[in-house]
C-alpha positions, -999 to +999 in steps of 0.1 A: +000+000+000+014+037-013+013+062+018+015+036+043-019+023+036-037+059+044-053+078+017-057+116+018-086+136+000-079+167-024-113+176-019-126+202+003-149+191+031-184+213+024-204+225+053-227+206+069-255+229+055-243+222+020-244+186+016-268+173+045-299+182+068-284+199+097-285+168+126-282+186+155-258+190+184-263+151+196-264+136+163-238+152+150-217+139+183-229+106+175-223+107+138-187+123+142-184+086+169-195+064+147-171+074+117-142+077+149-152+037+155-149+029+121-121+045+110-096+043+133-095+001+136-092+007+098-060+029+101-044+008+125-050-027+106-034-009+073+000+003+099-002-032+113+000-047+075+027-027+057+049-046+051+026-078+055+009-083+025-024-107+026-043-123-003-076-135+004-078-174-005-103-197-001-108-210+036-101-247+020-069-266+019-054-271-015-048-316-013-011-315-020-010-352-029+019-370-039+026-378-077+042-414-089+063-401-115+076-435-138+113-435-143+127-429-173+159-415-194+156-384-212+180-356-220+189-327-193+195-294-196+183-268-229+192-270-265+219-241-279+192-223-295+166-220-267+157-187-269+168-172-233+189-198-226+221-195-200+252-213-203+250-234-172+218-249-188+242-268-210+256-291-221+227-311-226+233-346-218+213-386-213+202-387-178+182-420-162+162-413-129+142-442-110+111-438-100+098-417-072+073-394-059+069-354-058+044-331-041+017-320-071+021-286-058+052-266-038+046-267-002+017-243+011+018-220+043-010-241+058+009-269+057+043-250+066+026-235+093+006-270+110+044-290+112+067-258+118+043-238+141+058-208+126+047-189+091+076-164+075+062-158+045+056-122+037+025-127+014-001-143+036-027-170+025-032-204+035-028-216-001+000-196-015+033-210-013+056-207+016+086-182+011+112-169+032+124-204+037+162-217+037+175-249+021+182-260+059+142-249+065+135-268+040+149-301+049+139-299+088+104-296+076+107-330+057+125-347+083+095-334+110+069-345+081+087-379+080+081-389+115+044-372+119+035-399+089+057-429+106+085-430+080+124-431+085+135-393+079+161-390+051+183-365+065+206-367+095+212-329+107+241-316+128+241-276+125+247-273+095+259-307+082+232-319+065+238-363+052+211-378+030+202-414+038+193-423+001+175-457+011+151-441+037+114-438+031+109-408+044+103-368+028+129-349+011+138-328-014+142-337-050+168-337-069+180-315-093+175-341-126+144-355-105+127-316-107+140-314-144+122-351-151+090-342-136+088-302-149+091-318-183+069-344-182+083-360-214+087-325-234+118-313-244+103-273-249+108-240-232+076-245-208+059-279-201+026-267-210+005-244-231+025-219-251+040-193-232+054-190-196+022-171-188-003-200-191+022-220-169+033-200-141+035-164-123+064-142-135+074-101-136+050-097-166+020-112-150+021-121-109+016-081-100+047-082-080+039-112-054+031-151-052-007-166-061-026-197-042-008-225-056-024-246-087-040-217-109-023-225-140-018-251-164-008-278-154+016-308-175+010-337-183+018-358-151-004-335-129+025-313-115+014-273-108+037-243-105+073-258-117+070-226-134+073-194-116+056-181-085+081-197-062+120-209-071+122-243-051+153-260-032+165-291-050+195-318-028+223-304-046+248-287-045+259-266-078+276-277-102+285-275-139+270-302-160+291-328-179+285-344-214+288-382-201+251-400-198+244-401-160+222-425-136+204-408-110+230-378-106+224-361-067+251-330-075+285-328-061+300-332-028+305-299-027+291-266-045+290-230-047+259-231-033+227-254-031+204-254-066+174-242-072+146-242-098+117-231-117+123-196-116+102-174-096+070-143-095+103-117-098+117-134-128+120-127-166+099-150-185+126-169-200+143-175-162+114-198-157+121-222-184+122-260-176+163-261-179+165-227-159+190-233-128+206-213-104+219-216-066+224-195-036+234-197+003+215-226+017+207-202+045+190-178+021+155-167+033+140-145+008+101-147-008+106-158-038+120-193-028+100-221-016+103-259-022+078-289-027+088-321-013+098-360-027+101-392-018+112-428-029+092-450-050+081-487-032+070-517-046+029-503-035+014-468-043+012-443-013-016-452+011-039-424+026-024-438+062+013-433+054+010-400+028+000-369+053-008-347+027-036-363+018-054-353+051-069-326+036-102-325+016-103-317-018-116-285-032-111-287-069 
């Protein structure tokens, strides 16, 4: 809000003569009350909220169920003559993945908010995305949704030595060819879906300057909402610059200049939300325009309503 949320009139106040019956002494007290009663709640909620910006969202919990996504091999990273493309995006190389699971949408502030107790996301709505959240964040909050649902939690965290237990069945965050493989959904274009980056996700051109309740636009073709825009979201690795030899399930270096992360963001160019966009940062980076969305291994049997807790909530679509 401009002005610190209060608005000022140009226009000169008229007698009361001039634009009502005169009320007399009492009702004009009582008038002069009223508007005091009204008005000054409003004035403090707009001081209380700069700086706090809330979207109004419906009251229901978006189901962020988890996707099976089929391994496969395909080919990582962007062609030399995608239009917007960065260097790092390249070379493009064979990459297998197994099979494993991802959240259909990034990770919501209601559901931030239920295992973390805490919300410190700048926009405010139950269904918008969390922000503000570090890569560390990130992986406490799958390790604490691990044992709420029963499961072994995948990461082992000392400060800030974080290890990966790669056979446990518990939540964590994909990684970096995992989010390539699902964004793509078997296409090899600039956006998984639709024909521009607007019918896919929220970016400079078209978010007005903030993150949107999560699944609004399109969708691809394995279910998956947002890998475009509105929020950039933590991957495992650390950075690193691609190679040329085929890989099997790469997990990043042992060592970066940072921790990746993906899918560009509501800040970003158009083009910096591309499917083979990548970047990194500080794992400790808390700024709101990063989120995440969470994975897991594949087993032998789908997810059951009993061990997956995001599908606690009811559906509203």
């Amino acid at each position: 809000m401009s002005n610190g949320g209060f608005l000022k009139s140009k226009t000169p106040v008229k007698k009361a003569k001039q634009d009502r019956p005169y009320l007399g002494k009492k009702s004009a007290y009582r008038y002069l009350y009223t508007r005091f009663l009204f008005v000054l709640p409003l004035s403090l909620l707009a001081v209380f909220l700069h700086g706090q910006q809330t979207i109004r969202v419906s009251d229901e919990p978006v189901v962020n169920s988890m996707v099976r996504i089929t391994g496969g091999t395909f080919m990582m990273g962007s062609p030399a003559n995608e239009p917007g493309r960065l260097n790092n995006e390249g070379p493009q190389r064979q990459v297998t993945v197994s099979s494993f699971y991802i959240g259909r949408f990034p990770v919501t502030q209601r559901e931030f908010e239920e295992v973390m107790g805490v919300n410190p996301s700048t926009f405010r709505g139950a269904n918008l995305p969390v922000e503000r959240v570090s890569w560390f964040d990130a992986v406490e909050f799958a390790n604490r949704m691990s044992i709420r649902a029963g499961l072994t939690p995948a990461y082992t965290i000392r400060g800030n030595s974080v290890t990966w237990n790669r056979e446990a069945n518990g939540y964590r965050l994909p990684t970096e060819a995992e989010w390539e493989f699902a964004c793509r959904a078997g296409t090899q274009t600039p956006f998984n879906a639709g024909n521009s980056a607007s019918d896919v996700g929220w970016h400079v051109g078209n978010s007005g300057g903030r993150t949107h309740p999560v699944g609004q636009k399109l969708p691809n073709n394995w279910g998956l909402y947002d890998m475009h825009g509105n929020v950039l979201e933590w991957c495992w690795d650390w950075y690193g610059a691609f190679t040329t030899e085929p890989q099997v399930n790469p997990q990043g270096p042992s060592w970066g200049a940072g921790r990746v992360y993906r899918g560009g963001s509501w800040r970003f160019e158009p083009h910096q939300t591309r499917s083979a966009f990548r970047f990194r940062n500080n794992p400790a980076l808390r700024i709101n325009f990063v989120g995440f969305r969470l994975a897991r291994n594949a087993e032998e049997q789908p997810l059951t309503a009993a061990v997956d807790a995001y599908t606690a909530a009811p559906q509203i679509r």
